[in-house]
C-alpha positions in Angstrom: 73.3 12.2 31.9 76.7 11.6 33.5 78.0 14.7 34.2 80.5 15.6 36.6 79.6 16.8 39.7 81.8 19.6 40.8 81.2 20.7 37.3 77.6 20.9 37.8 77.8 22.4 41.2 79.8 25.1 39.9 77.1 25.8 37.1 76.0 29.4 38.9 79.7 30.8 38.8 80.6 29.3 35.4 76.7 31.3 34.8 78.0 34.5 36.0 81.0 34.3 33.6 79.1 33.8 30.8 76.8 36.3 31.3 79.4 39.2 32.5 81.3 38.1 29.0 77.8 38.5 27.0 77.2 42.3 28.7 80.7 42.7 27.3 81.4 41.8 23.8 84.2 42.1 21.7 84.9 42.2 18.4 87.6 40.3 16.5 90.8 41.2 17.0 89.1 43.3 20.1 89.0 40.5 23.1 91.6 42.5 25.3 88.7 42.0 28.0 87.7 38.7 27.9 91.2 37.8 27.0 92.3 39.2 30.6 89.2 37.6 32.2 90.4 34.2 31.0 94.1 34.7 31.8 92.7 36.2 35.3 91.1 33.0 35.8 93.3 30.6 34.5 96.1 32.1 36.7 93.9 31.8 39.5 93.4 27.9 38.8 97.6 27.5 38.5 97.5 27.0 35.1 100.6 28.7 32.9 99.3 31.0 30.0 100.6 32.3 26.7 99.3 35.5 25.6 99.6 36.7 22.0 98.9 34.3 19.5 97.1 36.1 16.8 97.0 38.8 18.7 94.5 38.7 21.8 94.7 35.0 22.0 95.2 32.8 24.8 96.6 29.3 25.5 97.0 27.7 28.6 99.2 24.9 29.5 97.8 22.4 31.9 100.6 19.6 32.6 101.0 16.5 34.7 103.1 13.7 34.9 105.8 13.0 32.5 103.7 11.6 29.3 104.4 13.4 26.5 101.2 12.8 25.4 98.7 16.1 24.6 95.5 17.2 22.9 93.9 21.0 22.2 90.8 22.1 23.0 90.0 25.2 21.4 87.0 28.1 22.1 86.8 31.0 20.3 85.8 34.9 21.6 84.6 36.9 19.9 81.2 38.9 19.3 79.6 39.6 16.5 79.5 43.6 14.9 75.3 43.7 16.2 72.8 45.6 18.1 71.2 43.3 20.6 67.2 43.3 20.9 67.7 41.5 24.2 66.5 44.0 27.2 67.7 41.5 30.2 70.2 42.2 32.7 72.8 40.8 31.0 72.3 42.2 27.5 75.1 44.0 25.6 76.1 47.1 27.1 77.9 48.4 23.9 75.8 48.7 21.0 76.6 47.8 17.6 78.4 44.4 19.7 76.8 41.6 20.7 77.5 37.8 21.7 75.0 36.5 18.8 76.9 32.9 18.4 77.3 31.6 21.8 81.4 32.6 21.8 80.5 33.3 25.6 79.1 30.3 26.2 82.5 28.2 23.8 84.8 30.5 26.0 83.0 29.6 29.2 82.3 25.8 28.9 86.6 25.8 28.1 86.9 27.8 31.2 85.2 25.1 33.5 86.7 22.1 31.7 90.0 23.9 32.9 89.1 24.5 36.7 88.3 20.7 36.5 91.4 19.4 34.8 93.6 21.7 37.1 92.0 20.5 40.4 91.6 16.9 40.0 94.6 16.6 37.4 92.9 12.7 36.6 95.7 12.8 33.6 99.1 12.2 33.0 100.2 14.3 30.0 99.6 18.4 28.4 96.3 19.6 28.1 96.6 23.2 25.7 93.3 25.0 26.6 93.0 27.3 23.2 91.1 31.0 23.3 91.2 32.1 19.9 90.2 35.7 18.6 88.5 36.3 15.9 86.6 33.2 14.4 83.8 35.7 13.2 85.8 38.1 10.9 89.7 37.7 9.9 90.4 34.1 10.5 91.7 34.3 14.0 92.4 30.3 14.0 95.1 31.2 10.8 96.3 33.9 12.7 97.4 32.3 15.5 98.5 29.1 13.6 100.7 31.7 11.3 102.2 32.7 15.0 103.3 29.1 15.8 100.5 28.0 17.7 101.2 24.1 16.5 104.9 24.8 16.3 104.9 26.4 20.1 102.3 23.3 21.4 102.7 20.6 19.7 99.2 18.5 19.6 97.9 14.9 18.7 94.8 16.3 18.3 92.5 19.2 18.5 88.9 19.4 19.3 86.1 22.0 19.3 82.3 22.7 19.8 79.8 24.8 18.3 76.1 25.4 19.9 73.4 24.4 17.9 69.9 26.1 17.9 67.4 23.8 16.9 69.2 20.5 18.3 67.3 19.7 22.1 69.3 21.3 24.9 71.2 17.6 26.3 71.9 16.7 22.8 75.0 16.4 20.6 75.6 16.0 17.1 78.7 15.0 16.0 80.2 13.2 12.5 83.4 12.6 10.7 83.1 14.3 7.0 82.6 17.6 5.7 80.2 19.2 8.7 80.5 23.1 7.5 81.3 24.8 4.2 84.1 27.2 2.9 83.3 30.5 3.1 84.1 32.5 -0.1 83.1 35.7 -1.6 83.1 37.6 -4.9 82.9 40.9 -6.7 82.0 41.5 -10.0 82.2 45.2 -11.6 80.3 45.5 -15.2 82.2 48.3 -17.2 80.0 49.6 -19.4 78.9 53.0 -21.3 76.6 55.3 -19.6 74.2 57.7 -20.9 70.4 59.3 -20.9 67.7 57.1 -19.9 65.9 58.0 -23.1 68.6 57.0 -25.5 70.0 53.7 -24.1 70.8 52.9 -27.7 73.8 55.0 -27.0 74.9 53.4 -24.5 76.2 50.1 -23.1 73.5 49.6 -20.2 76.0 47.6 -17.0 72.6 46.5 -15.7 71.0 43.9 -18.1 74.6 42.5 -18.6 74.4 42.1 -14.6 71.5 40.0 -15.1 72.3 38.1 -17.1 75.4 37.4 -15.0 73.3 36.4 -12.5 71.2 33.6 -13.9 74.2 32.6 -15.5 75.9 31.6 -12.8 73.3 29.5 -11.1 73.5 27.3 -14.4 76.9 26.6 -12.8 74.6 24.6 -10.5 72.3 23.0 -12.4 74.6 22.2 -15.4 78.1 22.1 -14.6 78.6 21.1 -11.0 78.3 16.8 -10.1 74.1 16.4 -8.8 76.2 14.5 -5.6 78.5 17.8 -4.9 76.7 20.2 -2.8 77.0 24.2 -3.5 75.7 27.9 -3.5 76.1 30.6 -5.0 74.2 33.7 -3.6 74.3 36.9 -5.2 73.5 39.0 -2.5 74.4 42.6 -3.2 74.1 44.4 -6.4 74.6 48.5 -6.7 74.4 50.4 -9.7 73.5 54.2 -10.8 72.4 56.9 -8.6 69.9 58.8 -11.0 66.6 57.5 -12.7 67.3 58.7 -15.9 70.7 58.1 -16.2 72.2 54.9 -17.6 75.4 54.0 -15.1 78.5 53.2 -16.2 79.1 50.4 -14.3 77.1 47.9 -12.0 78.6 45.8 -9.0 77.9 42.2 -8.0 78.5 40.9 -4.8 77.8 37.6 -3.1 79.0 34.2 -1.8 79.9 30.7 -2.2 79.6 27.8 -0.2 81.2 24.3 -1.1 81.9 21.3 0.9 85.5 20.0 -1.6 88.3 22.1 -2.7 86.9 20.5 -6.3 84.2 21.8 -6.6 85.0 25.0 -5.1 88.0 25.3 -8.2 85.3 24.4 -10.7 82.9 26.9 -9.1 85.4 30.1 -9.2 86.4 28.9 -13.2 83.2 28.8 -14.1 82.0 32.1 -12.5 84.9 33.8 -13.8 84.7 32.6 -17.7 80.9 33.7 -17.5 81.1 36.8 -16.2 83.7 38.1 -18.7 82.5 36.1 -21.3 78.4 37.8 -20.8 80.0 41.2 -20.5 81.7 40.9 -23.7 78.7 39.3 -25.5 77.1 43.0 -25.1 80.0 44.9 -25.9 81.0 45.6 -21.7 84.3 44.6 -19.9 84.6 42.7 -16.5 86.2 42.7 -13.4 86.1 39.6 -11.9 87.5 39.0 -8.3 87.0 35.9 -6.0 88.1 35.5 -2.3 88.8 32.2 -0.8 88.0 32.9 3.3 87.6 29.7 5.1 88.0 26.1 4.2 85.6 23.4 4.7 85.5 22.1 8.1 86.1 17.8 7.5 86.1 16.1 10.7 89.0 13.6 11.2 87.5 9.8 10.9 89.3 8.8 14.1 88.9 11.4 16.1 85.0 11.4 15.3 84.1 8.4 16.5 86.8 9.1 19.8 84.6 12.0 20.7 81.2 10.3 20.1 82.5 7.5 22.7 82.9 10.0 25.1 79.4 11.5 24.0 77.4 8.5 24.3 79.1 7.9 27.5 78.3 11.3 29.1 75.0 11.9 28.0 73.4 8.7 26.0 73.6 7.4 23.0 69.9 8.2 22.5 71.4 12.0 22.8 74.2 12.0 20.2 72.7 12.6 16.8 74.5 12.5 13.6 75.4 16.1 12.1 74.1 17.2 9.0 76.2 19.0 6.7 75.4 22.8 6.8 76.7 26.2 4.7 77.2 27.7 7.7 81.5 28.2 8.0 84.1 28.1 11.1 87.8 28.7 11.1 88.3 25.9 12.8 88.6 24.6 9.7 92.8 25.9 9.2 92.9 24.2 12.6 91.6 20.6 11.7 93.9 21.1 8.0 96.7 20.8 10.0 96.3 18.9 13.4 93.7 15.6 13.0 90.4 16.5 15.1 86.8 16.6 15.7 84.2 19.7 16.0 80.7 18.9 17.6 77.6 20.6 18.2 76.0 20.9 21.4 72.0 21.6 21.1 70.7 25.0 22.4 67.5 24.1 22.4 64.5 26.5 20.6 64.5 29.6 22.8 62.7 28.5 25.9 66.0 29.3 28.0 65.7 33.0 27.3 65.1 35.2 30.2 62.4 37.8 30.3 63.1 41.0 28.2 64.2 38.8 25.1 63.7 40.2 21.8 61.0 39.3 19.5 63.1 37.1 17.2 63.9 33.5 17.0 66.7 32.7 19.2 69.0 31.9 16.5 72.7 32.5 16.0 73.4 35.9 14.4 70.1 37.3 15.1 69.4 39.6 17.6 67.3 38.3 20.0 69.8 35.3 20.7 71.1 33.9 23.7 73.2 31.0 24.9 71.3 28.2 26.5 73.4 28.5 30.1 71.9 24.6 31.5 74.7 23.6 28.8 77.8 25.5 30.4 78.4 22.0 33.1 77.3 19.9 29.8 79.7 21.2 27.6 82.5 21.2 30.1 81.9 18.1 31.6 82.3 16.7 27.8 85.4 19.0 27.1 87.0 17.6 30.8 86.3 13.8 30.0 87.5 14.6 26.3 90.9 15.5 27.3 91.1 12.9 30.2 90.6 9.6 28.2 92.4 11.1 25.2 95.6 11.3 26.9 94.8 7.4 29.2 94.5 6.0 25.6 97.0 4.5 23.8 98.6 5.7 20.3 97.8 3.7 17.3 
């Protein structure tokens, strides 16, 4: 690999950081902490700061020279609402929080790239170093576009990075296309007639209509949605009565829906809509049908794809930079890339080796509870981040 070096001798600090941030976490909207910790530090380094964007965000402002050239990097912050499993030193101190993503890790691998950029300065334009809140819950990449981020620092191009359990620790993945789903969810309430158990005859019963609700939407997958498109719909919660021998009066659905095109994500939320109200009225019930559109596909910018895969294959080998399956996981970087051109990648965290002793018993997966971040990536990722930003703004437009 050909990483930089005073990145890689800084490795034990830029360790400390992200394990002082993991005993720390902070939920969305939350990150007053870490937000002061990276404001502390990037104040420390000479680097200007904005503080406010979407509320606990961060953005630093790394000039030199007089190009007006400039790119965004962006991390994100925030924990996840979790009790850790982990028993090692650096654990979660605050239970029911807990870094179960890798947001340390993002917030820290941004935080070296910026010591580097800010001593060498091996650039001659604006660098905007992005800490955004609340990727987990509440958008916090909208939030902070809806308070100017874009307008405030103007950008050719943003990037971000994700860690991958699974992919080998050393390896990227990175691919222009839809790489993540939208994130949507849904409620259905059945309205129906309740009565005694005995004598369902005089009643409407919510819960049958439910099910059949249920297997009717996944015909929306087999039968009305193109083989090529990709979607799910997962009905995850359903609640209804709170006596064995009474009928209820109304049953709940709950769930989500995971698309890759704004297409088939319309055709998805007809569909679920016209069946749901049209199965409840079949057996003589009413409908309420609601559906939430979170957050967009992530679709990585052609362009700026196969810019960040040249500085891949040039940091750590092209036999290291793997091509990213599409997944239904989501990321709010998505608002980000709608509006600026860009590139998200995925660094590997390898299987779980990394973990200290005292790790739970689970896989070491994001959003479980016996995750950690992979620290040997912290000088990886920032050595990638630092040459990112460098031969962005030595290249010319167009």
């Amino acid at each position: 690999m050909n990483l930089i070096d005073a990145i890689t001798a800084q490795a034990p600090e830029l360790q400390r950081i992200r394990r002082d941030i993991h005993a720390h976490p902070e939920l969305s909207f939350e990150e007053t902490r870490t937000a002061d910790l990276v404001a502390e530090l990037l104040t420390q380094w000479g680097i200007p700061l904005h503080r406010g964007l979407g509320g606990t965000g961060v953005v630093g402002i790394l000039k030199n020279g007089d190009s007006p050239r400039t790119v965004g990097l962006r991390a994100d912050m925030d924990a996840l609402p979790m009790t850790e499993a982990n028993q090692f030193a650096h654990a979660s101190r605050h239970p029911g929080k807990m870094h179960a993503c890798g947001h340390d890790g993002h917030t820290t691998m941004l935080l070296g790239a910026a010591q580097e950029l800010a001593r060498t300065r091996r650039f001659d334009g604006t660098v905007y170093l992005i800490f955004q809140p609340a990727e987990e819950h509440g958008g916090g990449a909208r939030e902070m576009m809806r308070d100017g981020l874009f307008e405030r620092f103007p950008m050719e191009a943003v990037f971000g990075m994700h860690n991958m359990p699974g992919i080998p620790a050393g390896h990227f993945a990175a691919s222009a296309g839809p790489v993540l789903a939208s994130s949507n969810e849904f409620r259905v309430v059945v309205r129906g007639k309740g009565g005694h158990g005995a004598m369902p005859h005089l009643a409407v019963d919510p819960i049958p209509v439910a099910g059949q609700i249920v297997q009717g939407f996944q015909t929306i997958i087999s039968r009305n949605r193109k083989p090529s498109e990709t979607a799910v719909i997962s009905v995850t919660m359903i609640h209804a009565g709170d006596t064995p021998n009474v009928i209820p009066d109304t049953c709940e659905l709950r769930g989500t829906v995971r698309t890759y095109t704004r297409e088939t994500l319309d055709l998805v939320e007809q569909r679920m809509g016209e069946i749901a109200r049209g199965t409840a009225a079949t057996y003589g019930a009413e409908c309420d049908f609601e559906f939430t559109r979170l957050y967009p596909s992530t679709v990585n910018h052609e362009a700026e794809t196969a810019f960040a895969r040249e500085v891949l294959a040039d940091l750590v080998g092209p036999e290291r930079l793997l091509v990213q399956t599409p997944i239904m996981a989501a990321e709010d970087f998505a608002f980000m890339l709608e509006q600026v051109p860009g590139s998200y990648a995925f660094i590997g965290n390898g299987d779980g080796d990394h973990r200290e002793a005292g790790h739970g018993h689970g896989p070491c997966l994001v959003h479980n509870t016996s995750y950690d971040f992979n620290d040997s990536l912290l000088p990886i990722g920032a050595s990638y981040l630092t040459r990112l930003a460098e031969r962005w703004l030595a290249t010319p437009r167009g």
